[in-house]
C-alpha positions as CSV (number, residue, x, y, z in Angstrom):
1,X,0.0,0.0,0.0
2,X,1.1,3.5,-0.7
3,X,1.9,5.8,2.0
4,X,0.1,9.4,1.0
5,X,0.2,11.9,3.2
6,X,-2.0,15.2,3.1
7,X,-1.2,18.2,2.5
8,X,-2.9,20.9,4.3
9,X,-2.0,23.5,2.3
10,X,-2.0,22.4,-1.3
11,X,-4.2,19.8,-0.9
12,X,-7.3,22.1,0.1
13,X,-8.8,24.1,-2.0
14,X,-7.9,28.0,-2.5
15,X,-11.7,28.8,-1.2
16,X,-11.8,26.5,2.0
17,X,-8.4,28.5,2.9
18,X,-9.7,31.9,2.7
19,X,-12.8,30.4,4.8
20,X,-10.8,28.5,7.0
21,X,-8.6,31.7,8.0
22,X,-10.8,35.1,6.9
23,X,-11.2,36.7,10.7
24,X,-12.9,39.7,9.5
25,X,-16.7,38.4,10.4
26,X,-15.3,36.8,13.7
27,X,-17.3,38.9,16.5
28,X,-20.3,39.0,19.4
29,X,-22.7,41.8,18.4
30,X,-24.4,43.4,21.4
31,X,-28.1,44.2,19.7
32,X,-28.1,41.4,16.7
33,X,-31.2,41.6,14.4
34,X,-31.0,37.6,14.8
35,X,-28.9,35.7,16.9
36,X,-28.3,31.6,16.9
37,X,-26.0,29.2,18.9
38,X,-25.6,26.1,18.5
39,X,-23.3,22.9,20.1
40,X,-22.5,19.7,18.0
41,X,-22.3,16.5,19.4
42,X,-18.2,17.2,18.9
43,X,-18.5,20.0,21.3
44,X,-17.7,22.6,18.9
45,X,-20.1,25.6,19.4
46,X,-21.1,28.5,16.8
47,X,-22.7,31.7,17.6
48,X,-24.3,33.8,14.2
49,X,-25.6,37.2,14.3
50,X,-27.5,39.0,11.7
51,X,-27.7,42.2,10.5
52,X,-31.1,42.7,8.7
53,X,-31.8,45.5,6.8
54,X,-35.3,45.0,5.4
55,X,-35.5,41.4,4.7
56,X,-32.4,41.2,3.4
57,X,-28.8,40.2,5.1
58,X,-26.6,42.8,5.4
59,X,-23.9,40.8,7.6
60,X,-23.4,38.1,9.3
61,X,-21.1,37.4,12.0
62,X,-19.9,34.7,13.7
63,X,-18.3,33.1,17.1
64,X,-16.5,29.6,16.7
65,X,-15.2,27.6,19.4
66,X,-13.8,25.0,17.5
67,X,-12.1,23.5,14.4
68,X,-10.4,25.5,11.8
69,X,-13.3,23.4,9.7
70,X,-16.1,24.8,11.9
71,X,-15.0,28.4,11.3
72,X,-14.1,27.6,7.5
73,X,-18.2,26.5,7.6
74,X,-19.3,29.4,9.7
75,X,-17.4,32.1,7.1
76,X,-19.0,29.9,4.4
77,X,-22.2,30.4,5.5
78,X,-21.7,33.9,6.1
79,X,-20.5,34.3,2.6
80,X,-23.6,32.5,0.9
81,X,-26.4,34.6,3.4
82,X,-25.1,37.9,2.9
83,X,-26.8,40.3,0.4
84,X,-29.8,37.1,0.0
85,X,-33.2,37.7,1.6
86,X,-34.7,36.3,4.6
87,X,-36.4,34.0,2.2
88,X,-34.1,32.8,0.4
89,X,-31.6,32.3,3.1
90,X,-33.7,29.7,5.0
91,X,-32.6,27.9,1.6
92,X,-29.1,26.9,2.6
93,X,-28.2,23.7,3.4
94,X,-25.2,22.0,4.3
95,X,-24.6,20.4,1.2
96,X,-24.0,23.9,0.0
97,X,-21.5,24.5,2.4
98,X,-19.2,21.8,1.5
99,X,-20.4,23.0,-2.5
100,X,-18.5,26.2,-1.4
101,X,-15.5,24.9,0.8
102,X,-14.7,21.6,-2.0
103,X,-12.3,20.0,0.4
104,X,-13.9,19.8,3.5
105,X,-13.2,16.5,5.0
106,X,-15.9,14.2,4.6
107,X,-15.3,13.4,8.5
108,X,-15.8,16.4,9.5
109,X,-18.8,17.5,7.5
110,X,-20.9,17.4,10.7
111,X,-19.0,21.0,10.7
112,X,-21.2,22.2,7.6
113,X,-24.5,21.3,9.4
114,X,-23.7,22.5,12.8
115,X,-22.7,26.4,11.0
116,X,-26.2,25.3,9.6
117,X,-27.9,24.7,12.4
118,X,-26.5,27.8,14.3
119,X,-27.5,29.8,10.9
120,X,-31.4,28.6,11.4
121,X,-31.8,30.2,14.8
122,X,-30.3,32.9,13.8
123,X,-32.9,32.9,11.3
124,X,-35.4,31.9,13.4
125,X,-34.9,34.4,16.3
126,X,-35.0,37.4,13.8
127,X,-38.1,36.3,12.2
128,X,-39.6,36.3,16.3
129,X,-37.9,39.6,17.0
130,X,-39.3,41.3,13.8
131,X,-43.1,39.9,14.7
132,X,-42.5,41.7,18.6
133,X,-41.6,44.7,16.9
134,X,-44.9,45.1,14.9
């Protein structure tokens, strides 16, 4: 059997790098428009705040305590919500994570549905804080 060995660096591709190291959406927002957190069964956690403007997603920013593939999924996320509508947003699913990312380990694509899942209640919570404000 051949011994391969993986390299992390030119074995990835050039998008799940800039995800898996872009810091610029990394932050807690004090007054969210939506806010979501969510712990997978790995015991990384993500945190996703919205910023709404209309129905449509401004920004979206993002806690990880985790994996550098958790945060490459929370930044991915980010990157396919922003500028979409509420609407439209609830339309992202993991699969379209690891669609943007292309090398995320198969292993570790629990990381994709967990930015997800945090991404939902984010979702979820504005929705709820938009109906109180009516």
């Amino acid at each position: 059997m051949e011994n391969e060995t993986f390299n992390f660096w030119q074995d990835h591709s050039d998008t799940y790098l800039e995800m898996a190291f872009q810091n610029d959406r990394i932050g807690r927002l004090a007054d969210p428009d939506g806010f979501g957190r969510k712990t997978g069964v790995c015991g990384d956690t993500v945190e996703m705040y919205l910023v709404l403007e209309g129905d449509v997603i401004q920004q979206v920013f993002f806690m990880v305590e985790g994996c550098r593939n958790t945060l490459a999924c929370a930044n991915a996320v980010a990157r396919l919500a922003e500028g979409r509508s509420i609407a439209a947003a609830w339309n992202i699913v993991p699969e379209d994570i690891v669609g943007l990312l292309e090398t995320l380990p198969v292993g570790h694509h629990h990381c994709a549905e967990l930015a997800a899942g945090a991404f939902y209640l984010a979702l979820s919570n504005g929705g709820a804080r938009r109906r109180q404000a009516c």
